[in-house]
N, CA, C and O of each residue as an XYZ file, in Angstrom:
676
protein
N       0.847     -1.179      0.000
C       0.000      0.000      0.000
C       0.890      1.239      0.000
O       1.453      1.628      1.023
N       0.995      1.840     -1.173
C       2.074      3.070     -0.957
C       1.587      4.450     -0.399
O       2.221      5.503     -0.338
N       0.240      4.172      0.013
C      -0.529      5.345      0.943
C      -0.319      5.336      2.283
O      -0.703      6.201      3.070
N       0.556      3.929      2.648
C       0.035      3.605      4.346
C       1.433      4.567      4.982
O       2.619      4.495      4.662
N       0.796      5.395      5.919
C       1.391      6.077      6.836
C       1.429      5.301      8.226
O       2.515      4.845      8.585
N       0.608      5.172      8.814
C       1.034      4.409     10.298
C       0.618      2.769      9.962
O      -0.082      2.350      9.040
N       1.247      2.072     10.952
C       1.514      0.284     11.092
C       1.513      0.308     12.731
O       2.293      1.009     13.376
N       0.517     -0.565     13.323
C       0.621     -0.895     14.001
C       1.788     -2.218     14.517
O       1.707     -3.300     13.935
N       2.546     -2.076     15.318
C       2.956     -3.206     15.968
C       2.959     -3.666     17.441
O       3.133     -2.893     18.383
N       2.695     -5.361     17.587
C       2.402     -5.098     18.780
C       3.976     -6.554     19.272
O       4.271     -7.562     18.630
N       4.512     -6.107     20.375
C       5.960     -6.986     20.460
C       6.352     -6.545     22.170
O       6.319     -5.484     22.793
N       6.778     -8.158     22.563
C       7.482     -7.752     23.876
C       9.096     -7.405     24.189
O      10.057     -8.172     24.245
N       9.022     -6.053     24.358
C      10.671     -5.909     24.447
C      11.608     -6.248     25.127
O      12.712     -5.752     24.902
N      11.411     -7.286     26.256
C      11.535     -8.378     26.922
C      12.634     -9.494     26.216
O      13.679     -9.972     26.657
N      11.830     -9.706     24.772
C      12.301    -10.360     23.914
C      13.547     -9.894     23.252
O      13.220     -9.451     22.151
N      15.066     -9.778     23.466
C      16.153     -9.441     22.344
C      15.726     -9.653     21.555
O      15.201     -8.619     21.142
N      15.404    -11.052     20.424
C      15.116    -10.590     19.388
C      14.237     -9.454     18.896
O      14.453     -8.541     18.100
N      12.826     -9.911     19.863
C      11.374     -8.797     19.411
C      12.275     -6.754     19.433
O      11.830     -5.664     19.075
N      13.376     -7.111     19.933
C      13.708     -5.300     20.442
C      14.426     -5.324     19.771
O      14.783     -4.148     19.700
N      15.266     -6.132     18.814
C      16.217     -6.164     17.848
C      15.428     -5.540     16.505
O      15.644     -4.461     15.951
N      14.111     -6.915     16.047
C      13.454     -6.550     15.169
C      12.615     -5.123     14.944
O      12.665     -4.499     13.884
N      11.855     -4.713     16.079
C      11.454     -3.833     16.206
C      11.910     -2.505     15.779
O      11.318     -1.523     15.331
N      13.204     -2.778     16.066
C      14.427     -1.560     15.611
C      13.995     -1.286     14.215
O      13.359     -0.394     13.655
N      14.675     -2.568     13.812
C      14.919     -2.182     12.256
C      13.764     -2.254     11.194
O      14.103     -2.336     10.014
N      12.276     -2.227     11.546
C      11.429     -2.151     11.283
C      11.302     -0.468     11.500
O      11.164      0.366     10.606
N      11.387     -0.241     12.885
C      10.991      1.203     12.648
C      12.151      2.401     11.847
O      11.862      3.559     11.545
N      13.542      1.690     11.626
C      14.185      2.417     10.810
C      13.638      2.585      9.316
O      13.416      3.646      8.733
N      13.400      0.695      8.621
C      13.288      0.952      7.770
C      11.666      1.546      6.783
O      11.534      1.783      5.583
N      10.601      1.622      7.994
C       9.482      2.189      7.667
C       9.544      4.166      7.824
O       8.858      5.049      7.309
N      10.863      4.194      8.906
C      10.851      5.881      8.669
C      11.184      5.954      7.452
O      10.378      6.513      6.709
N      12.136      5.557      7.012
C      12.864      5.448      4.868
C      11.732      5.557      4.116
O      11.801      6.418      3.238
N      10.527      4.838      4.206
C       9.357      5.040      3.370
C       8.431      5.712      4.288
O       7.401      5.038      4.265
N       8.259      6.887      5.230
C       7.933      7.515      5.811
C       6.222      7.096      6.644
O       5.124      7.631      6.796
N       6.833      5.977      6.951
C       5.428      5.189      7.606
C       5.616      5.111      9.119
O       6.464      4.350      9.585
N       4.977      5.749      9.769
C       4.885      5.662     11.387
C       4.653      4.407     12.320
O       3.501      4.009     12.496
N       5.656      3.816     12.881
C       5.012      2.335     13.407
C       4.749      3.106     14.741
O       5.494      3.935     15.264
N       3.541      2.664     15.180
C       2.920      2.671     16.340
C       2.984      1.438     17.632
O       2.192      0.510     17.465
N       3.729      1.384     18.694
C       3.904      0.100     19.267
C       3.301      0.398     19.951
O       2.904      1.537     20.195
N       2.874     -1.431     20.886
C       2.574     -1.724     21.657
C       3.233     -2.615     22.422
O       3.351     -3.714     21.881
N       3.666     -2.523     23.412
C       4.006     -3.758     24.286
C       3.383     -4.781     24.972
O       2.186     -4.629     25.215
N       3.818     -5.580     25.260
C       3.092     -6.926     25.722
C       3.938     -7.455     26.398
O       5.109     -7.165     26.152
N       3.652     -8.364     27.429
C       4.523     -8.811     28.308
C       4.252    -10.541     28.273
O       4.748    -11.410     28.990
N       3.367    -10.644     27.261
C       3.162    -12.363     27.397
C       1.769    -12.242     26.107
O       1.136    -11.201     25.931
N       1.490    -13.715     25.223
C       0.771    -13.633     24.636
C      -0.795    -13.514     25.209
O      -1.804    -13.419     24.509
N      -0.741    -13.539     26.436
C      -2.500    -13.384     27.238
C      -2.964    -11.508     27.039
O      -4.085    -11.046     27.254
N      -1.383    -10.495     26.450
C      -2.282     -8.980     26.512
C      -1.909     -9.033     24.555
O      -1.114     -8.214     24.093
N      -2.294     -9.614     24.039
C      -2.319     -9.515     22.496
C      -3.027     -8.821     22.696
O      -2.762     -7.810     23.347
N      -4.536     -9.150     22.089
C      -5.873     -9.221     21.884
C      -6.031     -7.663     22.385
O      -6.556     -6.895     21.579
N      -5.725     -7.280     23.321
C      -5.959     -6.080     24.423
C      -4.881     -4.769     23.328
O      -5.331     -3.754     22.797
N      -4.135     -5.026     23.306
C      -2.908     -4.506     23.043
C      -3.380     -4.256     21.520
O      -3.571     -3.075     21.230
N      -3.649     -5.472     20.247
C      -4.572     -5.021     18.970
C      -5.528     -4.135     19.109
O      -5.477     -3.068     18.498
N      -6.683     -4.493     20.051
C      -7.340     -3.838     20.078
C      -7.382     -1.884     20.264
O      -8.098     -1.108     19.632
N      -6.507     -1.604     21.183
C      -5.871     -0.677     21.537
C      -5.345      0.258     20.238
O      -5.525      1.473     20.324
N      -4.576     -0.397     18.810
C      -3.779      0.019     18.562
C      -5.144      0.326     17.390
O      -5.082      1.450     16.892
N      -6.160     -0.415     16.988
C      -6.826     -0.171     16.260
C      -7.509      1.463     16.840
O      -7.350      2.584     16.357
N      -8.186      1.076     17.880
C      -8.712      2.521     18.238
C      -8.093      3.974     18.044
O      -8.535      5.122     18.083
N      -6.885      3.388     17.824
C      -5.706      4.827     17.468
C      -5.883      4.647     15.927
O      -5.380      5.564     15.278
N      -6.233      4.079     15.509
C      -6.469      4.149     13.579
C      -5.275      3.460     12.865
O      -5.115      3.660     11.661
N      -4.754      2.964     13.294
C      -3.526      2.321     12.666
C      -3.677      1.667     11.274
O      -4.429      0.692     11.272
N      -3.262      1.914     10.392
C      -4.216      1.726      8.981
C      -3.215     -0.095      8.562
O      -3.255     -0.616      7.447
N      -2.542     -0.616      9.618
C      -1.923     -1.853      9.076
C      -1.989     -2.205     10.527
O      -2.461     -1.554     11.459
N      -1.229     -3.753     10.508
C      -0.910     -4.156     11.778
C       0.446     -4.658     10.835
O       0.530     -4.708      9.607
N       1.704     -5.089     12.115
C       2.706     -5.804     11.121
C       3.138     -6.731     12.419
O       2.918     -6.390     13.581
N       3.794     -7.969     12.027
C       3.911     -8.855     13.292
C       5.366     -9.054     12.336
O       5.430     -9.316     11.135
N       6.865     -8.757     13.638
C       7.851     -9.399     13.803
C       7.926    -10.756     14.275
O       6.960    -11.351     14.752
N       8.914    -11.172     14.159
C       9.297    -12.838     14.884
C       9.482    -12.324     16.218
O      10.555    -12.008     16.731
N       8.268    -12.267     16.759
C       8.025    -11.982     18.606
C       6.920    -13.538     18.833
O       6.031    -14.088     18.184
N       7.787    -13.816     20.432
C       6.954    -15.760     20.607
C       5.831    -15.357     21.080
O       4.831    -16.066     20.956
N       5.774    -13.882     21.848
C       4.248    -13.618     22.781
C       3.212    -13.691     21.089
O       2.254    -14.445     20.923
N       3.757    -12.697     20.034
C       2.458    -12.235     19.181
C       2.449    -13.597     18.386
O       1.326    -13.935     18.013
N       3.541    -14.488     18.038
C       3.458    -15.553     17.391
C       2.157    -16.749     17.944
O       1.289    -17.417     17.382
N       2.626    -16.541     19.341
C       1.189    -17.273     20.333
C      -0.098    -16.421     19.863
O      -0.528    -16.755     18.759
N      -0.573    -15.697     20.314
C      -1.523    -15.367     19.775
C      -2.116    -14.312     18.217
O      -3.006    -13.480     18.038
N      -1.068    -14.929     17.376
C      -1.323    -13.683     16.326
C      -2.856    -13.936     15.760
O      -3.358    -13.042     15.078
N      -3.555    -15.057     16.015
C      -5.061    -15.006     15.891
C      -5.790    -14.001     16.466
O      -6.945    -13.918     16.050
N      -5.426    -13.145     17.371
C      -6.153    -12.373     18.262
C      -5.542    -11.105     17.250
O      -6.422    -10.246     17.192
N      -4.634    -10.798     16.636
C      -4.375     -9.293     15.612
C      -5.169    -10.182     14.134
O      -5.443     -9.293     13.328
N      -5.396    -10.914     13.831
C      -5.907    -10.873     12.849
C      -7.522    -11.205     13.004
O      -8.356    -11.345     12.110
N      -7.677    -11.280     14.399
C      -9.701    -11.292     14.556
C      -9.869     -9.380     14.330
O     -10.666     -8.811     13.584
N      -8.892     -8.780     15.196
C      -9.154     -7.269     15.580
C      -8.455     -6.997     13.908
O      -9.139     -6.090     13.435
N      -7.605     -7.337     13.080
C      -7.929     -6.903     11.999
C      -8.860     -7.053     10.911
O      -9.045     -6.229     10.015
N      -9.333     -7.968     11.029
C     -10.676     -8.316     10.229
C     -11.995     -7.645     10.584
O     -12.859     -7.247      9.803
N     -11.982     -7.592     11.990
C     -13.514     -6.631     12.750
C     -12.884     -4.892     12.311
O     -13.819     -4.093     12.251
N     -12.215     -4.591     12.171
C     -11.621     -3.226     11.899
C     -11.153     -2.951     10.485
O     -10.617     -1.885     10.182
N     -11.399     -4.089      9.492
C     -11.481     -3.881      8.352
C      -9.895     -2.846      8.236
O      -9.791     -1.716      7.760
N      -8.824     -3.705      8.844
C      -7.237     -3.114      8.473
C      -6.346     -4.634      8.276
O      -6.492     -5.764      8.741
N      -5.650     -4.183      7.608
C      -4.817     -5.117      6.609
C      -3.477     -5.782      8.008
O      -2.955     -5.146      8.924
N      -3.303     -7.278      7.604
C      -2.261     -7.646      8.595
C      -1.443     -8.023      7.946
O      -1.780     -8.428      6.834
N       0.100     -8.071      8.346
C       0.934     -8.971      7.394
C       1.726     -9.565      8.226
O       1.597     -9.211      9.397
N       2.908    -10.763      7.887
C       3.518    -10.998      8.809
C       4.756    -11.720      7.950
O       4.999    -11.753      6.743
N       5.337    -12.207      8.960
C       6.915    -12.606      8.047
C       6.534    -14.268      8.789
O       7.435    -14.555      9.577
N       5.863    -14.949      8.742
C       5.634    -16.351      8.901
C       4.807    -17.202      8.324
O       3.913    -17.740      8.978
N       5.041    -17.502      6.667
C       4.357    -18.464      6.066
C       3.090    -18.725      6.478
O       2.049    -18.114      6.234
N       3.284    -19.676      7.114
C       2.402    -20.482      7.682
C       0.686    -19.695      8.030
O      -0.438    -20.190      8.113
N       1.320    -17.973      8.191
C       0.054    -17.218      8.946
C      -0.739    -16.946      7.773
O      -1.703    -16.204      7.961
N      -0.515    -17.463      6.375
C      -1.628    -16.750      5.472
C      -2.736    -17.961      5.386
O      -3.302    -18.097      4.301
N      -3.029    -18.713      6.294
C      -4.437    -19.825      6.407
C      -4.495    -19.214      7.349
O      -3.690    -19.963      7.903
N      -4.769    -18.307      8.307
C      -5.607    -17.404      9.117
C      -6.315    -16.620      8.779
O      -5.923    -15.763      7.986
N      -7.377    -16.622      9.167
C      -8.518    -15.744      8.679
C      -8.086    -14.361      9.084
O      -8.031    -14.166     10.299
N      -7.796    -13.449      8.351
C      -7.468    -11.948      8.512
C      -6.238    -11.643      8.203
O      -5.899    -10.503      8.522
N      -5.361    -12.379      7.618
C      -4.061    -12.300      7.613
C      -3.865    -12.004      5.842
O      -4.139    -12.934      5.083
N      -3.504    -11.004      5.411
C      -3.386    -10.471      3.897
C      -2.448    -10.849      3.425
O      -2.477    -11.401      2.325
N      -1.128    -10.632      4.238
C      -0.140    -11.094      3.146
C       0.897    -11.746      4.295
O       0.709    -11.478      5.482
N       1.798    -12.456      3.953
C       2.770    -12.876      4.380
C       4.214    -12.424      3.180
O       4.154    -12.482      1.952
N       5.336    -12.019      3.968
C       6.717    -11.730      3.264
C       7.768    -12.335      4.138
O       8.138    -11.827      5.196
N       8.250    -13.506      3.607
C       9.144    -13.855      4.701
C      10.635    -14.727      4.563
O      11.250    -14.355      3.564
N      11.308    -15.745      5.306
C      12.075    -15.871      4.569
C      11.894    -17.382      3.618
O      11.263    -18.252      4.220
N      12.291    -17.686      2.483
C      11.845    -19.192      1.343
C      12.425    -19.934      2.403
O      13.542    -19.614      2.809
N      11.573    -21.242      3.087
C      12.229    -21.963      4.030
C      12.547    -22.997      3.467
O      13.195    -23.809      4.127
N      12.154    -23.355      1.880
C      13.100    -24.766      1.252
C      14.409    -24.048      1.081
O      15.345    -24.839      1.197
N      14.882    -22.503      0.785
C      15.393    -22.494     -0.252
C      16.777    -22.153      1.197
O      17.979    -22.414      1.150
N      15.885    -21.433      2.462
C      16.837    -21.557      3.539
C      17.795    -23.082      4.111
O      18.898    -23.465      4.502
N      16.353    -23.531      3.785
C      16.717    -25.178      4.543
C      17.886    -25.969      3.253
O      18.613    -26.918      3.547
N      17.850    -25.464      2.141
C      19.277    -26.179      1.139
C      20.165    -25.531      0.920
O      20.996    -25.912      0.096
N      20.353    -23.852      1.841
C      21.460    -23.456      1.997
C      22.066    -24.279      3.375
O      23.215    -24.709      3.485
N      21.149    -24.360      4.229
C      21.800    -24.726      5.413
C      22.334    -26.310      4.865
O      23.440    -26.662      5.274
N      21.863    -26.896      4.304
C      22.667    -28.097      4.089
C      23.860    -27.878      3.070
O      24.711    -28.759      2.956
N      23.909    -27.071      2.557
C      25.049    -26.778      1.770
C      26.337    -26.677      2.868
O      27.410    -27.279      2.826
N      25.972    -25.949      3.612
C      26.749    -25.296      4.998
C      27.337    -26.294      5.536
O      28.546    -26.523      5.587
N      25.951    -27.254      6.185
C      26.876    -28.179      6.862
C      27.127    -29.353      5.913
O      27.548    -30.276      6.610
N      27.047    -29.763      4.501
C      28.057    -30.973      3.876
C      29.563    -30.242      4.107
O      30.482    -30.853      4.654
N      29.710    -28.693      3.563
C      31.003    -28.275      3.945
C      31.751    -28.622      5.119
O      32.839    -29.198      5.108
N      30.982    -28.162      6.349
C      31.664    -28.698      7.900
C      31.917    -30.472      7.927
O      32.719    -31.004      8.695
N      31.316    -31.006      7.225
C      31.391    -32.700      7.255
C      32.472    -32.683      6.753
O      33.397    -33.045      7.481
N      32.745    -32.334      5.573
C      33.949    -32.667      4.690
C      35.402    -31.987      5.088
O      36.445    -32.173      4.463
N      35.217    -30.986      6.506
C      36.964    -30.669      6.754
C      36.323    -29.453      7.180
O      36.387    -29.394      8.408
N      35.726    -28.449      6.684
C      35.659    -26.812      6.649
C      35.344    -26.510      7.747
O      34.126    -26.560      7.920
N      36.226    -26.050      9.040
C      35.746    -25.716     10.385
C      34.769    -24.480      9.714
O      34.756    -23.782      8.700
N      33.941    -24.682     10.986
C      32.937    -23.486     11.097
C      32.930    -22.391     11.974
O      32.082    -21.556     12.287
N      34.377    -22.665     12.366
C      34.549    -20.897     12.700
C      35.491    -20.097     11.464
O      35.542    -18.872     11.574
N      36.283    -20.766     10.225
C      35.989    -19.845      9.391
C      35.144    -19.755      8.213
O      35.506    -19.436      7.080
N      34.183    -20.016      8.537
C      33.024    -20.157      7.438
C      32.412    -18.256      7.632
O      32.216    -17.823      8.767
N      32.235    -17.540      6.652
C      31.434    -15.802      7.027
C      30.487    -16.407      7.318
O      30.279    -17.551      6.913
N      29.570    -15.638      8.228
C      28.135    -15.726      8.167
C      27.271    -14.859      6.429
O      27.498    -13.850      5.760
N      26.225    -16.062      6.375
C      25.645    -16.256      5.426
C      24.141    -15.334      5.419
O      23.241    -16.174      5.444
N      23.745    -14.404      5.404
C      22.254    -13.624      5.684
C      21.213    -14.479      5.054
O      21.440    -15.240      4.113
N      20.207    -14.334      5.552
C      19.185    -15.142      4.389
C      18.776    -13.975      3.363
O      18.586    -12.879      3.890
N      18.604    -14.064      1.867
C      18.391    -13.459      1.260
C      17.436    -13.542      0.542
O      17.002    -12.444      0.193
N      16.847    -14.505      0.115
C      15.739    -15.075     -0.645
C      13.977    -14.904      0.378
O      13.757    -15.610      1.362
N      13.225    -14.130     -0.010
C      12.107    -14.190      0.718
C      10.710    -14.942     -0.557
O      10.752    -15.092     -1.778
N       9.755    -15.212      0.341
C       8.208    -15.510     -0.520
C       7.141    -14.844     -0.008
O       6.746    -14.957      1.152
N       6.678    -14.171     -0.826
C       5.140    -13.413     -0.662
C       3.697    -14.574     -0.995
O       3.353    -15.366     -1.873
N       3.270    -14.138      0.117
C       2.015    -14.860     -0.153
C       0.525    -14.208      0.731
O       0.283    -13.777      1.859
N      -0.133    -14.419     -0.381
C      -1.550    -13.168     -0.435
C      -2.520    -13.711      0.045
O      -2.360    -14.931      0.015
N      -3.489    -13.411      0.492
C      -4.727    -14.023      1.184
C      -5.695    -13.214      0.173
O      -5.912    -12.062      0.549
N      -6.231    -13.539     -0.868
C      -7.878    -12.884     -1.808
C      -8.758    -13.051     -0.737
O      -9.188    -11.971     -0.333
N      -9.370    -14.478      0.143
C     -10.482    -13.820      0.530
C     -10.007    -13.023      2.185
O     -10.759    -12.739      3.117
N      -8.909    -12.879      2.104
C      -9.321    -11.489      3.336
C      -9.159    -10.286      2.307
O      -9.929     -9.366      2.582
N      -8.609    -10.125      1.543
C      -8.639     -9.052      1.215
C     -10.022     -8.614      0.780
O     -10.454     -7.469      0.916
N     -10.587     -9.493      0.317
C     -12.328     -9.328      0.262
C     -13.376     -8.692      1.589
O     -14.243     -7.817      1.592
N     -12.612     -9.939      3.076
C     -13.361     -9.492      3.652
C     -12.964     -8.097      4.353
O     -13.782     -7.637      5.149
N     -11.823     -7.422      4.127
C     -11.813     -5.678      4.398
C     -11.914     -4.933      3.418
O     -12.157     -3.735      3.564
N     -11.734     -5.544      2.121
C     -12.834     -4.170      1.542
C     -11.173     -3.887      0.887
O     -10.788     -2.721      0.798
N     -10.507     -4.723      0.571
C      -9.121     -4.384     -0.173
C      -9.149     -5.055     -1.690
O      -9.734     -6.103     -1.963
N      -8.285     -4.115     -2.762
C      -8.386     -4.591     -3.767
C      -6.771     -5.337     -3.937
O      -5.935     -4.744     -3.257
N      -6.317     -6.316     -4.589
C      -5.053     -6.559     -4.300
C      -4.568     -6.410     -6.133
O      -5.147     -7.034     -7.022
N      -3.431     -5.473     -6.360
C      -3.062     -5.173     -7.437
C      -2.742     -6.427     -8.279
O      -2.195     -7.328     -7.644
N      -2.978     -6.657     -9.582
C      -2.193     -7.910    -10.236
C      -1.330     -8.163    -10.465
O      -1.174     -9.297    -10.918
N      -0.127     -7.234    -10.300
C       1.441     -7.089    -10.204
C       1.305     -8.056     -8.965
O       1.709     -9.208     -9.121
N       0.777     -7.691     -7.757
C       1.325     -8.226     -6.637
C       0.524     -9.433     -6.852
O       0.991    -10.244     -6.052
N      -0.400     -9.975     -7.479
C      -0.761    -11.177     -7.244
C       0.347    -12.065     -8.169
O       1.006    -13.026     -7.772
N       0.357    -11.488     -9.456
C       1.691    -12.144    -10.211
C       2.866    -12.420     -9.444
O       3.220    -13.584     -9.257
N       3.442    -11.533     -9.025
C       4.950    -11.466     -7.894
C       4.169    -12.866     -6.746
O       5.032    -13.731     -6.594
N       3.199    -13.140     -6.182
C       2.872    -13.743     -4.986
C       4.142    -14.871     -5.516
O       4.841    -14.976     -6.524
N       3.990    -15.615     -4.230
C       4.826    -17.274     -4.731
C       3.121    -18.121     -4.770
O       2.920    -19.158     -5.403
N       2.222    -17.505     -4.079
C       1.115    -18.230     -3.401
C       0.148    -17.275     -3.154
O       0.193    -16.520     -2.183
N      -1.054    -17.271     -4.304
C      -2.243    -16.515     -3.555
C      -3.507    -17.701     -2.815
O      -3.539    -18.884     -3.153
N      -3.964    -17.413     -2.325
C      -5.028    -18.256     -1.542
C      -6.158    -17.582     -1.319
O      -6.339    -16.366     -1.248
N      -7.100    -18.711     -1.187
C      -8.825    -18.497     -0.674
C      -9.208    -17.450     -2.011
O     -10.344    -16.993     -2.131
């Protein structure tokens, strides 16, 4: 959506990773001048509370990092995004068979899982792995949800359905 100004997120900073990710989410949404709006949580039992919350402030997205509290309940941001008719996305496959969940962008986990074996036939065959560089994952897959985008009232461009790896419903 190249209109969206604020994104809700909701993450416990508790979590190193969740305060790691969080970071660089809100760096790289100031770059495209989009306001993330947080929420904290201290366990997946204040999701639900915490979505809800962020909707009433108008948050025109929700976005879910690799946080374990929102991963536990990310059903509870995609009920409050579906009743609020706002778009969710997330970086975990798996979340686009949830009802409310629009898109997923995340990382290709075959294409992760045959680098990592590349990695370690190397360590089998002699190559210590302390001088091996670290390797980033680079390869991601988009995948679209049609009927949520139906049920908020979103049109999804055909560029982006072409680009999907996977549209559904």
């Amino acid at each position: 959506n190249p209109a969206l100004k604020t994104a809700g997120l909701i993450y416990n900073p508790g979590e190193p990773n969740s305060e790691y990710e969080a970071k660089v989410l809100q760096e790289e949404a100031g770059k495209r001048g989009i306001t993330i709006v947080s929420q904290s949580v201290a366990n997946s039992g204040e999701v639900l509370q915490a979505a809800q919350a962020l909707a009433e402030k108008k948050v025109e997205a929700f976005v879910k990092i690799g946080d374990y509290a929102t991963i536990q309940a990310f059903n509870s941001i995609c009920k409050v995004g579906l009743e609020n008719k706002i778009p969710v996305y997330s970086v975990d496959a798996d979340d686009i068979k949830l009802p409310g969940c629009l898109a997923t962008i995340g990382w290709a986990y075959f294409d992760d899982g045959y680098t990592a074996g590349q990695l370690a036939v190397r360590v089998l065959k002699g190559t210590s792995p302390a001088t091996m560089p670290f390797e980033p994952l680079t390869k991601t897959d988009l995948l679209v949800s049609q009927a949520t985008a139906r049920a908020i009232g979103v049109t999804l461009p055909e560029a982006l359905l072409k680009d999907a790896k996977e549209v559904v419903g």
